[in-house]
PDB file as gemmi writes it, atoms N, CA and C in Angstrom:
CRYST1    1.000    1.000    1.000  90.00  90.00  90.00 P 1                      
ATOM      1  N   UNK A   1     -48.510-109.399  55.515  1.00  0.00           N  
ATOM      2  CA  UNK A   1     -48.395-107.990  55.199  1.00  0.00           C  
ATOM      3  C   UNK A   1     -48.940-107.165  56.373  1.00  0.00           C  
ATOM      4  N   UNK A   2     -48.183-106.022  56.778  1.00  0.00           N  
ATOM      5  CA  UNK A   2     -48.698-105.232  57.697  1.00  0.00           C  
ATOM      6  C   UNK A   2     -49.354-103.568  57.268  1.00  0.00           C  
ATOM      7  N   UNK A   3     -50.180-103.730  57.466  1.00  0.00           N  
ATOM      8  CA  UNK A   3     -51.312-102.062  57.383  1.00  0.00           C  
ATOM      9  C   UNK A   3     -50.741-101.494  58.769  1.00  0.00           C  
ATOM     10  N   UNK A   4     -50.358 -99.998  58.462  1.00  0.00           N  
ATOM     11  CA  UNK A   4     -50.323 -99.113  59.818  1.00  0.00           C  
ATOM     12  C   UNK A   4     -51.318 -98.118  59.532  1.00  0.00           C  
ATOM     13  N   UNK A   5     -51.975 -98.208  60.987  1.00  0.00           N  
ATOM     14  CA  UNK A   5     -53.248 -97.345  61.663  1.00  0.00           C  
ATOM     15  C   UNK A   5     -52.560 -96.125  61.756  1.00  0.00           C  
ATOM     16  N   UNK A   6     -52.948 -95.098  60.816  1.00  0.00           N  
ATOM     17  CA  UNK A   6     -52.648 -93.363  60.918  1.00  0.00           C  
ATOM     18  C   UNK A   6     -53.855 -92.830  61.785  1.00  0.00           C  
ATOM     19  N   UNK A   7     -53.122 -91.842  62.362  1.00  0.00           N  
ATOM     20  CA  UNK A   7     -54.416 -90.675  62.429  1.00  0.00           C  
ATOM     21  C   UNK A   7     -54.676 -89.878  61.566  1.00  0.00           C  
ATOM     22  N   UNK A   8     -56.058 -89.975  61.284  1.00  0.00           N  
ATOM     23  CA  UNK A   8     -56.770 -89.063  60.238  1.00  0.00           C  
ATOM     24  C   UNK A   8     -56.965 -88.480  60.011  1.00  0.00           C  
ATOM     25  N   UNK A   9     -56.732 -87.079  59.002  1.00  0.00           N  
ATOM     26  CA  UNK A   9     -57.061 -86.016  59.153  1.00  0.00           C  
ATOM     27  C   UNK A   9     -58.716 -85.458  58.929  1.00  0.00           C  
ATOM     28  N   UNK A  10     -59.852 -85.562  60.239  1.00  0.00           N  
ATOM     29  CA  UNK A  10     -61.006 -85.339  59.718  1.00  0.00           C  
ATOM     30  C   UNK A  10     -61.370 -83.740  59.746  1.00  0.00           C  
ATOM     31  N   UNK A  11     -60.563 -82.968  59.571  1.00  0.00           N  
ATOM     32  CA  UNK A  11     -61.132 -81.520  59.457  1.00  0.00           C  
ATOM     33  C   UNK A  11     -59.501 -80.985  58.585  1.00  0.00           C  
ATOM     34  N   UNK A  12     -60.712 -80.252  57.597  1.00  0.00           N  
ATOM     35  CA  UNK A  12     -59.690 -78.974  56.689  1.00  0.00           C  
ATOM     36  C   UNK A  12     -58.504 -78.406  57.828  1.00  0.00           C  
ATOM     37  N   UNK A  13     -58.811 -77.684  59.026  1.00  0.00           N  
ATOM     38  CA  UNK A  13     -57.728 -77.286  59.642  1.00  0.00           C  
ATOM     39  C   UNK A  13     -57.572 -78.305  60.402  1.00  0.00           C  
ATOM     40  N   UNK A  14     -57.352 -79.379  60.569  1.00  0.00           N  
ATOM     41  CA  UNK A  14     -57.031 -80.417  61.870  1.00  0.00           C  
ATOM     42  C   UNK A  14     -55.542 -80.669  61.950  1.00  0.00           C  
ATOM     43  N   UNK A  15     -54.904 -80.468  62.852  1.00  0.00           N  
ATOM     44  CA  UNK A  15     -53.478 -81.003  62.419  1.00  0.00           C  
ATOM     45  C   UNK A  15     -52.945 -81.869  63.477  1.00  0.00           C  
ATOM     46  N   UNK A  16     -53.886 -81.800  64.646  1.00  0.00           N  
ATOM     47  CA  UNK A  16     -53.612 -83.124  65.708  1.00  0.00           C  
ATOM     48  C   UNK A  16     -54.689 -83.877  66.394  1.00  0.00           C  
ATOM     49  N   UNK A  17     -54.793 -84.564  67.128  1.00  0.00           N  
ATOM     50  CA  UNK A  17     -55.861 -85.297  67.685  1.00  0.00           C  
ATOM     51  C   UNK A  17     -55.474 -86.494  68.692  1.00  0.00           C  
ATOM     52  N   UNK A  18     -56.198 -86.476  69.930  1.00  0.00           N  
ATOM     53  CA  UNK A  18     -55.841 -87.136  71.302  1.00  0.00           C  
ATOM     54  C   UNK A  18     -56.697 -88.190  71.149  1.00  0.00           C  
ATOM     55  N   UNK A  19     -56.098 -89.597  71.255  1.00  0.00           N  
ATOM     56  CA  UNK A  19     -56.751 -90.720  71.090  1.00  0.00           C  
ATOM     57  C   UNK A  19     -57.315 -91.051  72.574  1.00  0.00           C  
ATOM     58  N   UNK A  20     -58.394 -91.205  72.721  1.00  0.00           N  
ATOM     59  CA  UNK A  20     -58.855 -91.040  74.037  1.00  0.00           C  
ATOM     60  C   UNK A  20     -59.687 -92.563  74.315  1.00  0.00           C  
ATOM     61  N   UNK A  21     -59.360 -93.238  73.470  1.00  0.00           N  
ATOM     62  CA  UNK A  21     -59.741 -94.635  73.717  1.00  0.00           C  
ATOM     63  C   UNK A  21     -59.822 -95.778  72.716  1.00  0.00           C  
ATOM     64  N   UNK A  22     -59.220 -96.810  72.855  1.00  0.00           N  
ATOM     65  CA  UNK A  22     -59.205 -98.414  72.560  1.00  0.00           C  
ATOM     66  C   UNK A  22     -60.203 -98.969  72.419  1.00  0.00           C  
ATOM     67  N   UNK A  23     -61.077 -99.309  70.981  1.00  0.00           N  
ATOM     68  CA  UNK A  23     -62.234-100.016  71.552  1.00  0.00           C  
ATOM     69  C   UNK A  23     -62.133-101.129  71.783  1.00  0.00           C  
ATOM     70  N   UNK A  24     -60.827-101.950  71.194  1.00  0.00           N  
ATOM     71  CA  UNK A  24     -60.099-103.186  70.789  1.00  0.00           C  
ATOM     72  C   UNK A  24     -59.133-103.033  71.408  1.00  0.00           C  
ATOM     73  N   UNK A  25     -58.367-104.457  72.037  1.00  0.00           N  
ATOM     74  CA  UNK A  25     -57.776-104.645  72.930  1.00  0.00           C  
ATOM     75  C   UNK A  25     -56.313-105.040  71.953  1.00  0.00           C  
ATOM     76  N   UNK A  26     -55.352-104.894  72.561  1.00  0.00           N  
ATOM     77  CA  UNK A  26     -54.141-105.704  72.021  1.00  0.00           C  
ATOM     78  C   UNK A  26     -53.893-106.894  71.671  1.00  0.00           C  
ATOM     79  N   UNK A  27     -53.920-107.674  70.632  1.00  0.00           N  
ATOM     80  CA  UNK A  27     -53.634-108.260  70.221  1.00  0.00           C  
ATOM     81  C   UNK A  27     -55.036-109.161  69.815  1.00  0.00           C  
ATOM     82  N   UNK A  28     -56.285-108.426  69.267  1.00  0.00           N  
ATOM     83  CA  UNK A  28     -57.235-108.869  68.862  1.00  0.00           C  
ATOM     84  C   UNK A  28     -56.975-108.679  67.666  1.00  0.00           C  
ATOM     85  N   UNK A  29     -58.452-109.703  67.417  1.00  0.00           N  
ATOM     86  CA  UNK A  29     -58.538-110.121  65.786  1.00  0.00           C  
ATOM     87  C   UNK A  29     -59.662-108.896  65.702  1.00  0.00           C  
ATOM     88  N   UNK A  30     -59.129-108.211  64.175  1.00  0.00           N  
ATOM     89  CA  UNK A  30     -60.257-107.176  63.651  1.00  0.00           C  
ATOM     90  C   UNK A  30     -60.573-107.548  62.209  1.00  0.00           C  
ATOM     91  N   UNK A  31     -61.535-106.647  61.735  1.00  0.00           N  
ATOM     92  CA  UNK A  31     -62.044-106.729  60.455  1.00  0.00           C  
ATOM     93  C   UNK A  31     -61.885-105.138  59.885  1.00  0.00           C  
ATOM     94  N   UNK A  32     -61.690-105.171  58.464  1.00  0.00           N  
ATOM     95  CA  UNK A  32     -61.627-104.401  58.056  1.00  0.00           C  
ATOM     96  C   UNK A  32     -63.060-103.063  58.287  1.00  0.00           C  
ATOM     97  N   UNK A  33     -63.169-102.189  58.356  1.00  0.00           N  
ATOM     98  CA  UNK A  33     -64.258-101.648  58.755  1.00  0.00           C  
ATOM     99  C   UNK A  33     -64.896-101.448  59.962  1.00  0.00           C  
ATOM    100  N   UNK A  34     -64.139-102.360  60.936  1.00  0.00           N  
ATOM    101  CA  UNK A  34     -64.969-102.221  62.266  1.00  0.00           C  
ATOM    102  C   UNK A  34     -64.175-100.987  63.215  1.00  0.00           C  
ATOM    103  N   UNK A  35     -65.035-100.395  63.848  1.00  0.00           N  
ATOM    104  CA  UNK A  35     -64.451 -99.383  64.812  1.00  0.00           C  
ATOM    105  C   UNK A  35     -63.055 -99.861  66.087  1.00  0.00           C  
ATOM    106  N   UNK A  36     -62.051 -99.071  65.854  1.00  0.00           N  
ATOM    107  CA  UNK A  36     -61.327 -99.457  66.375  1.00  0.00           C  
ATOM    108  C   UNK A  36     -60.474 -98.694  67.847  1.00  0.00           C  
ATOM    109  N   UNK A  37     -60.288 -97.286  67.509  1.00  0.00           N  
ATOM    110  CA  UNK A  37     -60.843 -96.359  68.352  1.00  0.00           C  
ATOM    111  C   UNK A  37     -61.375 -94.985  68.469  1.00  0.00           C  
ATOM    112  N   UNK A  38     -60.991 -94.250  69.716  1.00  0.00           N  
ATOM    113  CA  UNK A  38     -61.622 -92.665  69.411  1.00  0.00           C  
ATOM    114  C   UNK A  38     -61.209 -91.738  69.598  1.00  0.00           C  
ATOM    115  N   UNK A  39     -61.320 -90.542  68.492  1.00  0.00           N  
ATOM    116  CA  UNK A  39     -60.501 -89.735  68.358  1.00  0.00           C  
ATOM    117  C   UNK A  39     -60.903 -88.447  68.323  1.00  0.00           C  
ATOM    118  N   UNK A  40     -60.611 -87.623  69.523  1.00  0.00           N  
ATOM    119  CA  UNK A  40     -60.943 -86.481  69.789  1.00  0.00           C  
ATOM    120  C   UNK A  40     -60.231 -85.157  69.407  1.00  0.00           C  
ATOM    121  N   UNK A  41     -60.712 -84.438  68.391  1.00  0.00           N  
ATOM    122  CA  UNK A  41     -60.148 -83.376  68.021  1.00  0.00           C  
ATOM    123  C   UNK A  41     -60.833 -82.223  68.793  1.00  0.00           C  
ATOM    124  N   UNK A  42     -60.480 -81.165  67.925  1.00  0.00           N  
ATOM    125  CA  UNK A  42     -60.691 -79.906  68.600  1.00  0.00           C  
ATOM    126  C   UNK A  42     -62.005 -79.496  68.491  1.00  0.00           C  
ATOM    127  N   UNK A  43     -62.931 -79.966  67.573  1.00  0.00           N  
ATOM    128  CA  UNK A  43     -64.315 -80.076  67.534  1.00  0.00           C  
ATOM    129  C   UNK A  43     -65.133 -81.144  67.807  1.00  0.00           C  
ATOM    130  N   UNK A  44     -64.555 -82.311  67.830  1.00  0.00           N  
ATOM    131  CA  UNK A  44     -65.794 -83.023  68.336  1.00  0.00           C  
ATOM    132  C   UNK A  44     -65.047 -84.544  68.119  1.00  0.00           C  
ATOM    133  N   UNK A  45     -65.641 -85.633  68.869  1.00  0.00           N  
ATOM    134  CA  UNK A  45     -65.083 -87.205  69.203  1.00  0.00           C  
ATOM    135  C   UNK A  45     -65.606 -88.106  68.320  1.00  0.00           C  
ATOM    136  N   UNK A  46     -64.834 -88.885  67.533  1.00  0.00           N  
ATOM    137  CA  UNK A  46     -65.585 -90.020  66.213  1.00  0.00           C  
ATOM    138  C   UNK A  46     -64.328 -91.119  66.433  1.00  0.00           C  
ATOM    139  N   UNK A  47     -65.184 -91.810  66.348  1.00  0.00           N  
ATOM    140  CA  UNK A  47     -64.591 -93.613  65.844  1.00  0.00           C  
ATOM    141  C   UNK A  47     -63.894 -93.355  65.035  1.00  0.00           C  
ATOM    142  N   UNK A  48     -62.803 -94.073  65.096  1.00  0.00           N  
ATOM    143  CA  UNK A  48     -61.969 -94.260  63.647  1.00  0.00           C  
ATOM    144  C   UNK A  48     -62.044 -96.127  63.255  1.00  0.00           C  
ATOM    145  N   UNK A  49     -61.797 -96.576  62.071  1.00  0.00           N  
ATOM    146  CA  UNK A  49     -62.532 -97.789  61.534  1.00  0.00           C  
ATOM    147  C   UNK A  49     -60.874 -98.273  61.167  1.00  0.00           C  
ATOM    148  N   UNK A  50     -61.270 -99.829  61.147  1.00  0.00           N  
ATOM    149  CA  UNK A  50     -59.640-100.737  60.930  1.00  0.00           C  
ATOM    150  C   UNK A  50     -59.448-100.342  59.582  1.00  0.00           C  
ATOM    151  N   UNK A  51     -58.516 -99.698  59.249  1.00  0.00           N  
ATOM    152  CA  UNK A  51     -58.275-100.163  58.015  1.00  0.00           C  
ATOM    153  C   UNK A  51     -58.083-101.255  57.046  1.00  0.00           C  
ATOM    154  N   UNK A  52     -57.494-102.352  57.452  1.00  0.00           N  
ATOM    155  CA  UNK A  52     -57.631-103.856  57.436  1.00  0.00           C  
ATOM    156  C   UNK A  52     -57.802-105.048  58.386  1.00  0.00           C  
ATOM    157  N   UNK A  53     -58.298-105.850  57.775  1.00  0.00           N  
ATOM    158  CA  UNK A  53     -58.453-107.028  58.612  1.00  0.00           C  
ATOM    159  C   UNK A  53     -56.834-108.270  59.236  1.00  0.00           C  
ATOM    160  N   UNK A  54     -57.202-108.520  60.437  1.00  0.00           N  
ATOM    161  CA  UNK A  54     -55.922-109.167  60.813  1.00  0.00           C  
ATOM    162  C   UNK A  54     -55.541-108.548  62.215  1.00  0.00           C  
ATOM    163  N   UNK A  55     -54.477-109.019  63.096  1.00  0.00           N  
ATOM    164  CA  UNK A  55     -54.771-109.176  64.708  1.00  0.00           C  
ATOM    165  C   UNK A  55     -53.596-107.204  64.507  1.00  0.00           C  
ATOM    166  N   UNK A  56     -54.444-107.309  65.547  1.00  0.00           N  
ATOM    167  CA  UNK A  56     -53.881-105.539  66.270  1.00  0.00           C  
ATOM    168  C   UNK A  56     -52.653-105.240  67.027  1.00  0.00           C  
ATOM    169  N   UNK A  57     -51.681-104.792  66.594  1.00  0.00           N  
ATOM    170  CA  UNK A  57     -50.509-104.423  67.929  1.00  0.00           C  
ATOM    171  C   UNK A  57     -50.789-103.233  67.808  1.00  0.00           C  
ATOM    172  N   UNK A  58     -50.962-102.323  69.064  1.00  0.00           N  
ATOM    173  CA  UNK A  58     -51.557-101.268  69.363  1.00  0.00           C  
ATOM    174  C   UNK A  58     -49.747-100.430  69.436  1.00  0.00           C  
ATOM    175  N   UNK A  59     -49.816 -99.156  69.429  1.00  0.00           N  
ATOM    176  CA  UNK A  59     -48.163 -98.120  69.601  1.00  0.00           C  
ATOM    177  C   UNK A  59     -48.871 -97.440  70.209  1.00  0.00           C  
ATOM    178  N   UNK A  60     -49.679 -96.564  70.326  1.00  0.00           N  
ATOM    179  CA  UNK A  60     -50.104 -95.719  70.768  1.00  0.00           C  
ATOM    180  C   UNK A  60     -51.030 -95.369  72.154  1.00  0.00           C  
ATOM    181  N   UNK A  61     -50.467 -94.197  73.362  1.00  0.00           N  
ATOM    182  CA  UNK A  61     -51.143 -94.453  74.233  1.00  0.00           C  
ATOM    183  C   UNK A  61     -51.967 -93.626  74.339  1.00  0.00           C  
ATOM    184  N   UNK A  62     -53.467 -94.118  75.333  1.00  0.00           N  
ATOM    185  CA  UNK A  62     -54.405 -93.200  75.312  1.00  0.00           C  
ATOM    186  C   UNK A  62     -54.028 -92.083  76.053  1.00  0.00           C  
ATOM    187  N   UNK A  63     -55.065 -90.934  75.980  1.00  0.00           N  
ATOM    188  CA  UNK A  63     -54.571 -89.807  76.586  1.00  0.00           C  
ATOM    189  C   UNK A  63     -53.851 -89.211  75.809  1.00  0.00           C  
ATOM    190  N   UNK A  64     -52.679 -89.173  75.002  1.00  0.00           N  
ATOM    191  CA  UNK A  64     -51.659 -88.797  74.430  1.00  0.00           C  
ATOM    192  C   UNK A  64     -52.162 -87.762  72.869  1.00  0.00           C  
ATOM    193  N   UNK A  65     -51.862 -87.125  72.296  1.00  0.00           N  
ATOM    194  CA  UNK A  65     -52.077 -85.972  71.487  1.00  0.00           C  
ATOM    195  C   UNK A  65     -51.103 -86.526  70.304  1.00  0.00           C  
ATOM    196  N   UNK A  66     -51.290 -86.909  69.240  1.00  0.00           N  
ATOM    197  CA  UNK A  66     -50.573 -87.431  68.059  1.00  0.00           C  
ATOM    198  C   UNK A  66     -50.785 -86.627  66.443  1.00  0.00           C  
ATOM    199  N   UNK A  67     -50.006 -85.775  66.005  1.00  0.00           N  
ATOM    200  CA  UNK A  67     -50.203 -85.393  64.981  1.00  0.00           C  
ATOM    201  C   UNK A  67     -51.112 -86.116  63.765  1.00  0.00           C  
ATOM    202  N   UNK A  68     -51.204 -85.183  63.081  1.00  0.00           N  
ATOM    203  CA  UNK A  68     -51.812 -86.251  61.560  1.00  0.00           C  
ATOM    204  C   UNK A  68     -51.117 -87.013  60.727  1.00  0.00           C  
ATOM    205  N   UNK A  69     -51.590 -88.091  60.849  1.00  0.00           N  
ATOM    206  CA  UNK A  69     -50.049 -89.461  60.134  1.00  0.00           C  
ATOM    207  C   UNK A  69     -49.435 -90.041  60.994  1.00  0.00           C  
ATOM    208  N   UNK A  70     -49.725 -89.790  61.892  1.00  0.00           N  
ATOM    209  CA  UNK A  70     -49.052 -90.693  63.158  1.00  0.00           C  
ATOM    210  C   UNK A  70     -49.396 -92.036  63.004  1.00  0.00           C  
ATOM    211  N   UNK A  71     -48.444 -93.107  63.735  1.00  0.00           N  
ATOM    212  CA  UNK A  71     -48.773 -94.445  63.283  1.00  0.00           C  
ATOM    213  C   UNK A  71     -49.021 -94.570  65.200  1.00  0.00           C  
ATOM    214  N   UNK A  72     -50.461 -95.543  65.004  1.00  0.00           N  
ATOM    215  CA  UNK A  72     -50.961 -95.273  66.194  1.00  0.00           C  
ATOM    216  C   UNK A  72     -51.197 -96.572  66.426  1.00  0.00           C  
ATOM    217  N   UNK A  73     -51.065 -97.603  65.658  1.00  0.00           N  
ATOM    218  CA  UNK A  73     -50.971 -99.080  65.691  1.00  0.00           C  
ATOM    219  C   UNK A  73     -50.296-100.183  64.470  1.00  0.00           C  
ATOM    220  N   UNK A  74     -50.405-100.866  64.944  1.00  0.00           N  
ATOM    221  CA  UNK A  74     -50.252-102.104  62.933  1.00  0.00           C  
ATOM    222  C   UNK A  74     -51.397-103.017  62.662  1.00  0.00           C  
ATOM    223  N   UNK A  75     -51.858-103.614  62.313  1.00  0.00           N  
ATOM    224  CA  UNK A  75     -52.474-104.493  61.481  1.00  0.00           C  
ATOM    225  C   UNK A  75     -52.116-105.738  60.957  1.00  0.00           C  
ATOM    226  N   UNK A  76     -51.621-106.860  61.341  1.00  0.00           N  
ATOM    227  CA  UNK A  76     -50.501-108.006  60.793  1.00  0.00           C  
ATOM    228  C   UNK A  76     -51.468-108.635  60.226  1.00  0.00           C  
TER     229      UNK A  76                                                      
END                                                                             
């Protein structure tokens, strides 16, 4: 089964956010809960956490500005 990594909406007005770094590499093994990368909005930079456990194919590049709901990786 595959989980896709959204971006999150962490603020009432947030409606996009620039992933500004990988803490996990492509095609690693994660755990549910562990920090995966970071996400800089218009107020301030936070970790975002795996949603599930199981190896990472990353979609998304750093630098890049991705709405809310964006699929920014998978989870296999």
């Amino acid at each position: 089964m595959t989980t896709q990594v959204l971006l999150p909406k962490l603020g009432f007005s947030m409606s996009e956010g620039e992933l500004s770094e990988w803490l996990v590499p492509d095609g690693a093994m994660v755990t549910e809960g562990q920090p995966l990368y970071a996400l800089e909005s218009e107020k301030s930079t936070q970790e975002v956490e795996a949603p599930a456990s199981g190896r990472l194919r990353i979609i998304a590049a750093i630098g890049q500005t991705y709405e809310v709901g964006a699929v920014l990786a998978e989870i296999e």
